[in-house]
C-alpha positions in Angstrom: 30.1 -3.8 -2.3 28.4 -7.1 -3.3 26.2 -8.4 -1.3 26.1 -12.4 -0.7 23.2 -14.5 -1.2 22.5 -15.1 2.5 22.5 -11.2 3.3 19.5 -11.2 -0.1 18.3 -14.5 2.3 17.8 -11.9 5.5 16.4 -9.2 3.5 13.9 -10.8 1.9 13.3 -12.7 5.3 12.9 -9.5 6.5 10.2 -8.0 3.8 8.7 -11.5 4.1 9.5 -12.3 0.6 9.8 -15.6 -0.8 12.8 -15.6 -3.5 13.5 -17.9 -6.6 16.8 -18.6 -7.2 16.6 -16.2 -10.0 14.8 -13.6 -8.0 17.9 -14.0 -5.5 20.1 -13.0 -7.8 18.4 -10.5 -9.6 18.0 -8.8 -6.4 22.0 -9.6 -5.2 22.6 -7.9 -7.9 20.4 -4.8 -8.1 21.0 -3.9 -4.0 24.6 -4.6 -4.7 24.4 -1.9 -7.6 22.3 0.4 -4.7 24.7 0.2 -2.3 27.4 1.0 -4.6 25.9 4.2 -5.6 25.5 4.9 -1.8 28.7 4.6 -1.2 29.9 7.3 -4.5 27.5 9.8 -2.8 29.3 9.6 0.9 32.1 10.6 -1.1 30.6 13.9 -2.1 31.8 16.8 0.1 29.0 18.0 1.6 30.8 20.8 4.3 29.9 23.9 2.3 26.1 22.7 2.7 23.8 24.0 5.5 21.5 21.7 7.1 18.2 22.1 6.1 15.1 20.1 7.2 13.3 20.5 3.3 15.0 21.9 0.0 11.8 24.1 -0.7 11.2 27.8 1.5 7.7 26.9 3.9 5.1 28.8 3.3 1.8 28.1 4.4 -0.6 27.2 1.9 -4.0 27.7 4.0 -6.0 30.6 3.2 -7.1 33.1 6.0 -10.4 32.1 7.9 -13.4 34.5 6.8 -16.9 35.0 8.1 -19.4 34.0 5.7 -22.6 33.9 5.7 -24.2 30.1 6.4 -26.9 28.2 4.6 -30.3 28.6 5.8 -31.9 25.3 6.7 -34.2 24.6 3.8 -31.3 24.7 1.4 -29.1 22.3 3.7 -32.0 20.3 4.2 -33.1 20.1 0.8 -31.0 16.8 -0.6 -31.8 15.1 2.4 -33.2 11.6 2.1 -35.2 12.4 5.1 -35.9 16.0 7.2 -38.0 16.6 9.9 -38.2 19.7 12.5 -35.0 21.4 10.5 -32.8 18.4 11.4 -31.8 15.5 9.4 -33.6 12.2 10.0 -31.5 9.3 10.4 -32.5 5.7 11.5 -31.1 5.2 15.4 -27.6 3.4 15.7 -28.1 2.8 19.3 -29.8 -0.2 21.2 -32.4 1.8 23.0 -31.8 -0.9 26.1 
């Protein structure tokens, strides 16, 4: 199914690509070869085929939650540019007005 230069024109329009004449049909003829290959694969029978919505079984990949135990404070604390009270200290974002 070849495609003619003004459908490459609205495509490119569309992607808002600016084509050489040589880019035109360079791409004419590679979406041509794409939509050839589109149409052999409609042609493939396809009825004995369930639906599916991916080709690979789900399974989740998250591990269980756990309890552990936390940090205390002086280790969290410890790389901190600035600690004071047990809390990081951190310059104010806010206007105080």
């Amino acid at each position: 199914m070849p495609l003619t230069l003004a459908e490459v024109d609205h495509i490119a329009e569309l992607a808002k690509l600016a084509l050489t004449d040589a880019e035109r049909e360079l791409f004419r003829d590679q979406l041509s070869a794409i939509l050839d290959y589109a149409a052999v694969l409609q042609q493939v029978d396809t009825s004995a085929v369930p639906p599916t919505a991916s080709a690979l079984a789900l399974r989740n990949v998250m591990r269980d939650d756990a309890v552990n135990p936390s940090l205390p404070p002086e280790a969290v604390l410890a790389n901190a540019p600035a600690a004071g009270e047990g809390q990081f200290r951190v310059s104010a974002v806010l206007d105080p007005s």
